[in-house]
N, CA, C and O atoms as a GROMACS GRO file, in nm:
protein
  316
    1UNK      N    1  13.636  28.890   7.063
    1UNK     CA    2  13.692  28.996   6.984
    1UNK      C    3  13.792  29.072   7.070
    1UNK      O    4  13.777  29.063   7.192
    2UNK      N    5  13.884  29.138   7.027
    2UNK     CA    6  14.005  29.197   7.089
    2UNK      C    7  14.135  29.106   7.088
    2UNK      O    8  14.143  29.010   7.011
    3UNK      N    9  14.252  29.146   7.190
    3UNK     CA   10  14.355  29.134   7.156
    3UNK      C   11  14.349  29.002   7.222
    3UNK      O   12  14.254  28.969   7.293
    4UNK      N   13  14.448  28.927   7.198
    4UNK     CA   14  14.483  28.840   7.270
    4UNK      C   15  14.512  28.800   7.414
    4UNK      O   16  14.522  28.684   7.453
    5UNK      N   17  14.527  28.916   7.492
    5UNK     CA   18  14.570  28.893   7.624
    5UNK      C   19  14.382  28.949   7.692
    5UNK      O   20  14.328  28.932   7.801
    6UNK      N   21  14.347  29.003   7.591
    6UNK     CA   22  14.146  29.006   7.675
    6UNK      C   23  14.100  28.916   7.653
    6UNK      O   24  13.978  28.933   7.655
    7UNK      N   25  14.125  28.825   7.631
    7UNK     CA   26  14.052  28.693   7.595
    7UNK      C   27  13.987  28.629   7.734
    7UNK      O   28  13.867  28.622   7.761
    8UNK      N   29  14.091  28.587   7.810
    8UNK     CA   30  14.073  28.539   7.987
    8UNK      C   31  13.948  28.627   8.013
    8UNK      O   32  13.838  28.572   8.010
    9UNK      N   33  13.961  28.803   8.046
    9UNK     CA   34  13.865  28.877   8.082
    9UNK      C   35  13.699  28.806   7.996
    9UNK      O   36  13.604  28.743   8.044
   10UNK      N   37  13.727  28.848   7.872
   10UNK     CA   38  13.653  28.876   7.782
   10UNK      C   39  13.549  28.744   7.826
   10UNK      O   40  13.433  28.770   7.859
   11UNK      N   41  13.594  28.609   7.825
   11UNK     CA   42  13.569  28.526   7.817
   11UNK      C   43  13.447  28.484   7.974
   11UNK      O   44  13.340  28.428   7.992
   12UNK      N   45  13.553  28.555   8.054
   12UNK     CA   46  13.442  28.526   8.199
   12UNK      C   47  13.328  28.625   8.195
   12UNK      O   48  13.223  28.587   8.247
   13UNK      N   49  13.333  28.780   8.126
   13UNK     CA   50  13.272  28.853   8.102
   13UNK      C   51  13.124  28.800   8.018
   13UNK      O   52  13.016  28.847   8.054
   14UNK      N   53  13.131  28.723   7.933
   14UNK     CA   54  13.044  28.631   7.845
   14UNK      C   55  12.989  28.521   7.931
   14UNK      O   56  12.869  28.497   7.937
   15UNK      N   57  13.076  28.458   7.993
   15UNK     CA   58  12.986  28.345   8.107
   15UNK      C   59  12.903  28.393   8.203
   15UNK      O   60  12.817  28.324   8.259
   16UNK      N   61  12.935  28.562   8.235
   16UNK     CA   62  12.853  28.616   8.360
   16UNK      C   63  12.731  28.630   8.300
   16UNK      O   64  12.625  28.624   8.363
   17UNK      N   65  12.739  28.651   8.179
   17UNK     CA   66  12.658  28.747   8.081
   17UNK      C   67  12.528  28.621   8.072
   17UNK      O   68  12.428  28.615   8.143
   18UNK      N   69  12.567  28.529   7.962
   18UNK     CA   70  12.503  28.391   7.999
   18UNK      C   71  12.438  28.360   8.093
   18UNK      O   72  12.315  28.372   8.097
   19UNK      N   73  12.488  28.327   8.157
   19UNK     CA   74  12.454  28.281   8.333
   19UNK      C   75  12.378  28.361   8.356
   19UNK      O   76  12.284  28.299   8.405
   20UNK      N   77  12.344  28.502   8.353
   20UNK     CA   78  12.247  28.574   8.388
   20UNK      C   79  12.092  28.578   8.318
   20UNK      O   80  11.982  28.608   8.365
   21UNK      N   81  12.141  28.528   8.172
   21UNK     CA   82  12.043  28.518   8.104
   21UNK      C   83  11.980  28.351   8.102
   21UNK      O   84  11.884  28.325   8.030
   22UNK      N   85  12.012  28.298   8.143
   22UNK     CA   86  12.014  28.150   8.187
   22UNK      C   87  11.851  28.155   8.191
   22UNK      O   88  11.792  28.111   8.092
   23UNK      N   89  11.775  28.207   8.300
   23UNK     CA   90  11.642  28.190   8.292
   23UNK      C   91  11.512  28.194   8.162
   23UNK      O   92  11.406  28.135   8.142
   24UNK      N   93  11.603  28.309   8.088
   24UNK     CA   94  11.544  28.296   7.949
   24UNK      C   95  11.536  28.192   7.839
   24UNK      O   96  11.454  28.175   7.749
   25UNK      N   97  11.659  28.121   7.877
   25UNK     CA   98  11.767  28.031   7.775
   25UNK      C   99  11.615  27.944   7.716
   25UNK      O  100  11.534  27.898   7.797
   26UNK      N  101  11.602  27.935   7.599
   26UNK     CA  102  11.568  27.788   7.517
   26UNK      C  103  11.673  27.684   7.536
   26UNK      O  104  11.796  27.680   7.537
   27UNK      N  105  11.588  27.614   7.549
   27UNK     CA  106  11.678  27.433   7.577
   27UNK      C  107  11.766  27.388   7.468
   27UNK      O  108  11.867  27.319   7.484
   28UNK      N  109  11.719  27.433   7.349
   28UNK     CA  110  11.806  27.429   7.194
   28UNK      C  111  11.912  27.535   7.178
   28UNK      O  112  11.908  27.633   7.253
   29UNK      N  113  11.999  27.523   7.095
   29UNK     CA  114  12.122  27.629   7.092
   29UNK      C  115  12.114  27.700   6.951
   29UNK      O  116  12.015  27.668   6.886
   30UNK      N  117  12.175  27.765   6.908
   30UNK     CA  118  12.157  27.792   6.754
   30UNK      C  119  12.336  27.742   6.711
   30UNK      O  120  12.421  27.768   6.796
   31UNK      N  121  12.363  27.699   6.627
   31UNK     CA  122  12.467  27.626   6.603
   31UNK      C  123  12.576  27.721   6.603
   31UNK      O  124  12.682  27.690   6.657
   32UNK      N  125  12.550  27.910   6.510
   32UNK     CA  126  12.613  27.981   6.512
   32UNK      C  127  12.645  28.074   6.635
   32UNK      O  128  12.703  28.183   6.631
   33UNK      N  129  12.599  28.015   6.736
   33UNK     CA  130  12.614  28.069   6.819
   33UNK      C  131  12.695  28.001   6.951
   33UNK      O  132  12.675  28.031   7.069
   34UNK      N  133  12.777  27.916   6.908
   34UNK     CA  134  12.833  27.832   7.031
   34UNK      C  135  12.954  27.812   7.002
   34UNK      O  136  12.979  27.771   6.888
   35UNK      N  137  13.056  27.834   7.094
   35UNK     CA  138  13.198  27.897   7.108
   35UNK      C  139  13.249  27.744   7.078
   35UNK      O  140  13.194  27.636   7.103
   36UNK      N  141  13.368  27.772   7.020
   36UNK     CA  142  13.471  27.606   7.009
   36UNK      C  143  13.488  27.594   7.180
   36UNK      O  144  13.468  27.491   7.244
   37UNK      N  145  13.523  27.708   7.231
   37UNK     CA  146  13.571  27.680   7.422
   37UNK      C  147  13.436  27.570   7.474
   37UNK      O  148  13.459  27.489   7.563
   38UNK      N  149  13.321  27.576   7.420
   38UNK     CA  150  13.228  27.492   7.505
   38UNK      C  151  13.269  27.343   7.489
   38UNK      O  152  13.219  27.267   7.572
   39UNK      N  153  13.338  27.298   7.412
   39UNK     CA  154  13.377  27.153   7.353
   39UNK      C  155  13.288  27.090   7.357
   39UNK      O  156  13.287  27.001   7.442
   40UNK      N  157  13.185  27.105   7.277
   40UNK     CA  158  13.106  26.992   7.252
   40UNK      C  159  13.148  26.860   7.228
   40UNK      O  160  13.263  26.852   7.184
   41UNK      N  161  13.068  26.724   7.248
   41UNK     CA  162  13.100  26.634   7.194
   41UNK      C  163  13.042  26.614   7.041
   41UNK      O  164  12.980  26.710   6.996
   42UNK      N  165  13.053  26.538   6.986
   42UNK     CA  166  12.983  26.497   6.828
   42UNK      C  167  12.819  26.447   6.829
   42UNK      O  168  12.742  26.414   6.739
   43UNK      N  169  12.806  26.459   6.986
   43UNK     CA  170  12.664  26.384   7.019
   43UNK      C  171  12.586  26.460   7.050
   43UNK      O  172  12.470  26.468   7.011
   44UNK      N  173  12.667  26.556   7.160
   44UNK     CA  174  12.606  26.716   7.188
   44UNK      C  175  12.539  26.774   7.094
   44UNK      O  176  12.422  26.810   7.095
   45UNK      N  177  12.663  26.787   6.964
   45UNK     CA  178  12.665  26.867   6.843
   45UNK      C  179  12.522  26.826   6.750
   45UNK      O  180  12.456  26.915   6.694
   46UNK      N  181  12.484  26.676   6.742
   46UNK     CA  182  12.427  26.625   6.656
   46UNK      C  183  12.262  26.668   6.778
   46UNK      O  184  12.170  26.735   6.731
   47UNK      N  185  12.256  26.618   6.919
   47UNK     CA  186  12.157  26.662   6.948
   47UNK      C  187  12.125  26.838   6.900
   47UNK      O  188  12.006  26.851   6.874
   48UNK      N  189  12.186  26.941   6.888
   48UNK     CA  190  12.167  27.067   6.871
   48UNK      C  191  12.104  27.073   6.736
   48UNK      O  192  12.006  27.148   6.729
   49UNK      N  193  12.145  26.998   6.605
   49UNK     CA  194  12.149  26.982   6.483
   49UNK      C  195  12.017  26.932   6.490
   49UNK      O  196  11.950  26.983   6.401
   50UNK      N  197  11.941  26.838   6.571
   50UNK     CA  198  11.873  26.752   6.489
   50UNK      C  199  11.934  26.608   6.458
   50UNK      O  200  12.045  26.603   6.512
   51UNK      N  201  11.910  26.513   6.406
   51UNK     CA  202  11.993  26.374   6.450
   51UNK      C  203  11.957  26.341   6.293
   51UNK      O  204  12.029  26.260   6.233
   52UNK      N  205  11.837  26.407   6.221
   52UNK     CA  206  11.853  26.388   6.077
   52UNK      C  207  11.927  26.425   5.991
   52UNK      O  208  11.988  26.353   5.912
   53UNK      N  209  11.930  26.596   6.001
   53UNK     CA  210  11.993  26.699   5.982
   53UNK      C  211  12.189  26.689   6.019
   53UNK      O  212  12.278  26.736   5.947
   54UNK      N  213  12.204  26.630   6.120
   54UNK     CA  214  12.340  26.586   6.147
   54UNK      C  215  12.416  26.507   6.051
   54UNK      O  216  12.522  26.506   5.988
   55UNK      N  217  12.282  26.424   6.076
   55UNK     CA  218  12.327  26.308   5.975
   55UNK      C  219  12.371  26.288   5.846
   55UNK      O  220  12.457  26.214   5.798
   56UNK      N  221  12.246  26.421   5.771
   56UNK     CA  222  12.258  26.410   5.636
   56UNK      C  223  12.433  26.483   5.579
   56UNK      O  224  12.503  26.454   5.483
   57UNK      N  225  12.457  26.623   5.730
   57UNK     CA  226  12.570  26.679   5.739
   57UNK      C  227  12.707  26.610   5.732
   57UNK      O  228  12.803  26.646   5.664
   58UNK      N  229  12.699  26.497   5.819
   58UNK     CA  230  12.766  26.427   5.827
   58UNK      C  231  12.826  26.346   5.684
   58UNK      O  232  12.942  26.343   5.641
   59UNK      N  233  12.706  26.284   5.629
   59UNK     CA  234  12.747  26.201   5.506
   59UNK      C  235  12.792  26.272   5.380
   59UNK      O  236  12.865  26.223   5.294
   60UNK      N  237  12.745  26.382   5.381
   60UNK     CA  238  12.794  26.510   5.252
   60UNK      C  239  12.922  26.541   5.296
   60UNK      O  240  13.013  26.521   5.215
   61UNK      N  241  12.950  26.584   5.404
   61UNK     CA  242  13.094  26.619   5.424
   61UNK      C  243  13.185  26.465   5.450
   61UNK      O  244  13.304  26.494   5.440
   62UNK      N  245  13.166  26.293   5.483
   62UNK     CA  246  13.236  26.210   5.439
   62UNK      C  247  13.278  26.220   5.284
   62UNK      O  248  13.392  26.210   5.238
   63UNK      N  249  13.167  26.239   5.219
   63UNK     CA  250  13.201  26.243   5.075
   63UNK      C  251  13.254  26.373   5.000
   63UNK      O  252  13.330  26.347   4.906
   64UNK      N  253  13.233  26.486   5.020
   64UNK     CA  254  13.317  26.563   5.016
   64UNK      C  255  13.387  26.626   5.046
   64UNK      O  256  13.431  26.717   4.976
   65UNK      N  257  13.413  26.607   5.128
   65UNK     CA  258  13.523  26.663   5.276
   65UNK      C  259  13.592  26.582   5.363
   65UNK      O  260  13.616  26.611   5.480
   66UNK      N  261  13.635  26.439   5.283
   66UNK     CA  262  13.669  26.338   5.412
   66UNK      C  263  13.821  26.395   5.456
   66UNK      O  264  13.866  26.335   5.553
   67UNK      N  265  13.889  26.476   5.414
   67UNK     CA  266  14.042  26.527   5.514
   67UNK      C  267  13.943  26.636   5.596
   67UNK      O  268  13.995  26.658   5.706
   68UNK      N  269  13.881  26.673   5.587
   68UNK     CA  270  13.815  26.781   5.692
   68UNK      C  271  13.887  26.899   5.668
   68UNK      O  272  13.970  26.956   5.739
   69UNK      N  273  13.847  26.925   5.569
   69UNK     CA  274  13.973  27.068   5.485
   69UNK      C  275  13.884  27.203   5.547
   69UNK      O  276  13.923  27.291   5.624
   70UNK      N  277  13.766  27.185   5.490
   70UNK     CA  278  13.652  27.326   5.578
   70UNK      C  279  13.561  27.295   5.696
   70UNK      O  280  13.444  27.256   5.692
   71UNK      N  281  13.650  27.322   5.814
   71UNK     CA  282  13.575  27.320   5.940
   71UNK      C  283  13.560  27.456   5.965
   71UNK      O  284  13.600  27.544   5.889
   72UNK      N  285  13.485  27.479   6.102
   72UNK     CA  286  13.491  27.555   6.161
   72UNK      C  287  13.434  27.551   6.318
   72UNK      O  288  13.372  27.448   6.347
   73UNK      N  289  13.443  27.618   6.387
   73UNK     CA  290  13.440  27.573   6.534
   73UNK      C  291  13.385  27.421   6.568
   73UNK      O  292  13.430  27.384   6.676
   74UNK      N  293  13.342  27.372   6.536
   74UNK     CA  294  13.262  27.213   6.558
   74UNK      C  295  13.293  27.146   6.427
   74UNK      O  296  13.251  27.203   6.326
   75UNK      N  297  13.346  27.058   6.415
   75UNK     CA  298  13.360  26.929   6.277
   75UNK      C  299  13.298  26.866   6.321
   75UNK      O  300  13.300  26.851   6.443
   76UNK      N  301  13.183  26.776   6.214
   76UNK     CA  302  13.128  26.750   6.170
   76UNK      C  303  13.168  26.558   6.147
   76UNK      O  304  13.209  26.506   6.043
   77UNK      N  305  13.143  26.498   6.257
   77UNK     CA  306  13.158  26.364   6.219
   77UNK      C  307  13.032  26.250   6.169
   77UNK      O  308  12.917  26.294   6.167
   78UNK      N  309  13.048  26.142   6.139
   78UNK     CA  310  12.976  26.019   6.176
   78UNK      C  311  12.984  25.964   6.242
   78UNK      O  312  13.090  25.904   6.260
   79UNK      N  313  12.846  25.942   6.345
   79UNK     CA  314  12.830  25.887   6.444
   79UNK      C  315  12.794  25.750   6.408
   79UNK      O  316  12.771  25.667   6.495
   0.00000   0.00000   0.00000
């Protein structure tokens, strides 16, 4: 959040932040909670999801979404 030129700050400010909380961390992620900057892969993405749950994501959005018109930070492929 903020302007464009706090982003750099903002951004290492959030990794310190993380990193500190690291010891608490669950091994699982919550999906809404993970930045496009982390670049997941589609494998990453699908382990976080669940590999059923990915899946079923996956085939609903081939069929209704095959240009990939509504993404948002992570799209949604078939593996």
């Amino acid at each position: 959040m903020g302007p464009a030129e706090a982003a750099p700050a903002n951004r290492a400010e959030l990794a310190a932040l993380i990193e500190g909380l690291r010891p608490w961390a669950h091994e699982r992620s919550m999906v809404n909670f993970i930045s496009p900057d982390e670049g997941l892969t589609a494998t990453a993405l699908r382990a976080i999801y669940g590999a059923a749950l990915y899946d079923r994501i996956a085939d609903v959005k081939q069929k209704y979404d095959p240009s990939n018109m509504f993404r948002h930070n992570h799209t949604i492929v078939a593996l």
